[in-house]
C-alpha positions in Angstrom: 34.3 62.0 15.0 35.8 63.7 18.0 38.8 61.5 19.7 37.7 59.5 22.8 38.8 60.8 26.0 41.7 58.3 26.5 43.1 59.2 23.0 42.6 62.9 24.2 44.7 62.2 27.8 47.3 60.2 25.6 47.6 62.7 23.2 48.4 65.5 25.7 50.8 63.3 28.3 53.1 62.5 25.5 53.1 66.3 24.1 53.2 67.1 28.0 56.6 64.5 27.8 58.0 66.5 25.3 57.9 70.2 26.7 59.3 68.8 30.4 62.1 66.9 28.6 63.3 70.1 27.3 63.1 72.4 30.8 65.0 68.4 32.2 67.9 68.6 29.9 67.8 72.4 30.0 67.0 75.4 32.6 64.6 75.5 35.0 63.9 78.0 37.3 62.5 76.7 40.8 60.7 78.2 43.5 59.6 77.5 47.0 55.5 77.4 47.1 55.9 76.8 50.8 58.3 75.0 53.0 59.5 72.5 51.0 57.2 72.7 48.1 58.8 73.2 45.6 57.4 73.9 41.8 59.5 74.6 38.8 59.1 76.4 35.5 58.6 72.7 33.8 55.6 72.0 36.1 53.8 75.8 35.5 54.7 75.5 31.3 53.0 71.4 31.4 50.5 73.2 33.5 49.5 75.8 31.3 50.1 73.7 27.8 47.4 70.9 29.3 45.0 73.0 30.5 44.9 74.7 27.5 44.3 71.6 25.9 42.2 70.0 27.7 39.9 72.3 28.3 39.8 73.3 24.3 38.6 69.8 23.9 36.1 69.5 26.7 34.8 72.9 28.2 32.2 71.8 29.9 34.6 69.9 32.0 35.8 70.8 35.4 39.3 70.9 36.0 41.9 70.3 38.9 45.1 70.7 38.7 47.8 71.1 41.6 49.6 73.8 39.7 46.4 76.0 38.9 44.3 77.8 41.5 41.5 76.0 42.7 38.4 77.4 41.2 35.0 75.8 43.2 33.5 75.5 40.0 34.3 71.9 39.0 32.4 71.0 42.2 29.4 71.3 39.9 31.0 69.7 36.5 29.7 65.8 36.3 33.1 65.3 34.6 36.8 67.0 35.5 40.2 66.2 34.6 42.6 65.7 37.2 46.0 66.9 36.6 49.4 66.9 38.2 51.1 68.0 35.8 54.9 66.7 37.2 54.4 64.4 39.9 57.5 64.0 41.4 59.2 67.5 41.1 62.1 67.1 43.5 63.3 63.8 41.2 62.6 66.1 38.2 64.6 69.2 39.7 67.3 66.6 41.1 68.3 65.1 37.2 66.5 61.8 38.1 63.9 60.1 35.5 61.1 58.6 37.5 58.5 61.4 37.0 55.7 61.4 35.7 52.6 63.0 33.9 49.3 62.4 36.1 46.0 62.5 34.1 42.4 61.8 35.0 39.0 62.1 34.1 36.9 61.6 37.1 32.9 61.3 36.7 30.4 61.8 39.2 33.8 61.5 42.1 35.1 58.3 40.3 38.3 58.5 37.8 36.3 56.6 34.7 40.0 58.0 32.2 43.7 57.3 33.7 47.0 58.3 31.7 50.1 58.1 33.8 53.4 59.4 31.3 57.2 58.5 32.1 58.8 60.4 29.2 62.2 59.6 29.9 61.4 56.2 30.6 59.3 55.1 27.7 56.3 54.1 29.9 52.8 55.0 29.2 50.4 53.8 31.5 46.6 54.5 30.8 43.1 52.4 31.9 39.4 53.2 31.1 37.1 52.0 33.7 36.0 48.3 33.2 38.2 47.8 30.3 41.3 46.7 32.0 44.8 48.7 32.4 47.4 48.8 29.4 51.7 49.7 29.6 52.5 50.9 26.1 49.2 49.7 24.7 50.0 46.1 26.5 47.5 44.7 29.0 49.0 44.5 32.7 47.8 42.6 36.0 49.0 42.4 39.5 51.3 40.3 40.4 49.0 37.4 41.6 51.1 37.7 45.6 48.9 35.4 47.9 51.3 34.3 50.1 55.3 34.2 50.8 58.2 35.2 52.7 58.3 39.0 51.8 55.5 41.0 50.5 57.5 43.4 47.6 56.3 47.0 48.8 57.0 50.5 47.6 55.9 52.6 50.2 58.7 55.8 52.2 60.6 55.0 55.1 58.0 57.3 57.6 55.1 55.0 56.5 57.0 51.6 58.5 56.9 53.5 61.9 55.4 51.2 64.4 52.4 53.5 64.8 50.8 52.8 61.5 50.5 49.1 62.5 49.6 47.8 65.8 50.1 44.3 65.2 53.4 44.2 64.1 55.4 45.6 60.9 53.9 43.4 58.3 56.7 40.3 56.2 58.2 43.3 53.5 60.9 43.9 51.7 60.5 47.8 51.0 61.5 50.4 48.1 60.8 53.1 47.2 59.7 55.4 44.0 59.0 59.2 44.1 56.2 59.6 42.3 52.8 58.7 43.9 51.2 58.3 40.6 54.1 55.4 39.2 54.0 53.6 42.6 50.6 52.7 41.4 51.3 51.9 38.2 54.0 49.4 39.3 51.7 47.8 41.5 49.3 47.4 38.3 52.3 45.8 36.4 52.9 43.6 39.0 56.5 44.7 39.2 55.6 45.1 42.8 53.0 43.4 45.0 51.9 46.4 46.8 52.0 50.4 47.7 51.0 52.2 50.8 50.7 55.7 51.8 49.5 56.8 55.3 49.8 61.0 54.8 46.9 63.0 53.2 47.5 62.7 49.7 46.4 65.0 47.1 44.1 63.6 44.3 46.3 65.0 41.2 48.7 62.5 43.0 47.0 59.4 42.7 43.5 59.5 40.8 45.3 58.2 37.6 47.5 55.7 39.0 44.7 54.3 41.4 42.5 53.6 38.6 44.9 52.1 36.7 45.9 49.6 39.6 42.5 48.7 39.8 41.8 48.0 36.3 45.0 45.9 36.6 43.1 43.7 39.7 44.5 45.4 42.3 42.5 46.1 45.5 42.9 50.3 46.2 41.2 52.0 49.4 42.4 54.9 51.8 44.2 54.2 54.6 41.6 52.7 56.6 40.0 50.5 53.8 37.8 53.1 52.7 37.1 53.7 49.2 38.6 56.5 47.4 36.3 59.2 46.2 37.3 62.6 44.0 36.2 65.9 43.3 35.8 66.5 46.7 35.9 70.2 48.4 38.9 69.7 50.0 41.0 67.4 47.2 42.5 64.8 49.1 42.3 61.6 50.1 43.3 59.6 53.6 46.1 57.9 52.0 46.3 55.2 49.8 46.6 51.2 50.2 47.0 49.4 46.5 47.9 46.0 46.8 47.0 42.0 45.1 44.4 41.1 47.0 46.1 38.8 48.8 48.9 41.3 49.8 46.0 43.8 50.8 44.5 41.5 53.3 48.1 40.8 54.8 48.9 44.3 55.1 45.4 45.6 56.6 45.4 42.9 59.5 48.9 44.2 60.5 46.8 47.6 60.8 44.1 46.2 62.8 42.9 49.2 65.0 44.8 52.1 63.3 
């Protein structure tokens, strides 16, 4: 019997662990993609290795990736994997350990498969749709936050400028983790009570983790309290809110009329 699709994501994130642990304790080149973008020879070899596998597996399904070339095709697949293959590369390139391997399946523009990797942590997030959200083959929830004196939010420094919320900075107490994709996660762990991020973000960023917040009972919408959708033309997404729901409801009426 072939493996399911979640053993198949699980499979590849921890192999995917093992070939960037060696370029992290080794060499590894880096370049500039653009201004301030940059990618190193650990994201293009994790790149390579899981589409590779992947698509060995799966053929007929589309793939994404932010390291490969966009290829229009998967606009037509019903099913694509959704890859960042190092999310976080600046922590990775810097020595630090909270990056991560991003993996989705994402049917008909939903992620249905999430596996979200922290090698040199030991954490291995993953979630099927309506099946709930696991850490290390554990089930995780939220938090439960529905009211207090601080709301406990990763989010960057840029995103508590007075302009994204026009009724007042909302009761935080704010940190901060590099990777898109583990902010989510440790919203679904409960670790934290809620994430936000107002820029454009990429959907090998967060389709993983915002499936697995979900699955853990957390409420997740774009910026504006819009649904997320995937495999769209241009991949990205108007930011991401992820919260308990109470924290959610707290930190969208502080946005009232963003």
């Amino acid at each position: 019997m072939p493996e399911s699709d979640l053993a198949l994501l699980t499979d590849a994130a921890r192999q995917a662990g093992e070939i960037a642990s060696g370029f992290w304790s080794g060499t590894n080149r880096v370049w500039d993609k653009s201004t301030d973008d940059p990618v190193s020879e650990a994201d293009l070899a994790v790149d390579t290795y899981l589409r590779e596998r992947l698509l060995a597996a799966r053929p007929d399904y589309g793939w994404l990736s932010e390291e490969t070339e966009d290829d229009p095709a998967r606009l037509k697949a019903s099913r694509v994997f959704v890859v960042d293959p190092i999310d976080g590369t600046r922590a990775f390139i810097s020595g630090e350990k909270t990056w991560s391997h991003s993996l989705a399946i994402v049917e008909n523009g939903l992620p249905v498969t999430a596996v979200v990797h922290l090698p040199l942590r030991g954490r291995l997030f993953s979630a099927e749709k309506g099946k709930g959200a696991t850490l290390n083959g554990e089930a995780i929830a939220h938090s439960g936050w529905t009211g207090g004196p601080e709301i406990r939010l990763l989010a960057n420094a840029a995103s508590m400028d007075a302009r994204h919320w026009p009724v007042g900075q909302p009761p935080v107490r704010r940190s901060f983790r590099p990777s898109l994709a583990y902010r989510l996660c440790l919203v679904a762990q409960g670790r934290y009570d809620a994430m936000v991020t107002f820029r454009d973000s990429w959907e090998w960023d967060i389709a993983a983790g915002a499936l697995i917040a979900a699955e853990a009972g957390a409420r997740v919408t774009n910026r504006a309290g819009a649904a997320l959708a995937f495999n769209n033309d241009r991949p990205a997404n108007h930011g991401v809110v992820a919260a308990t729901p109470g924290a959610y409801d707290v930190l969208m009426a502080h946005r009232a009329g963003a």
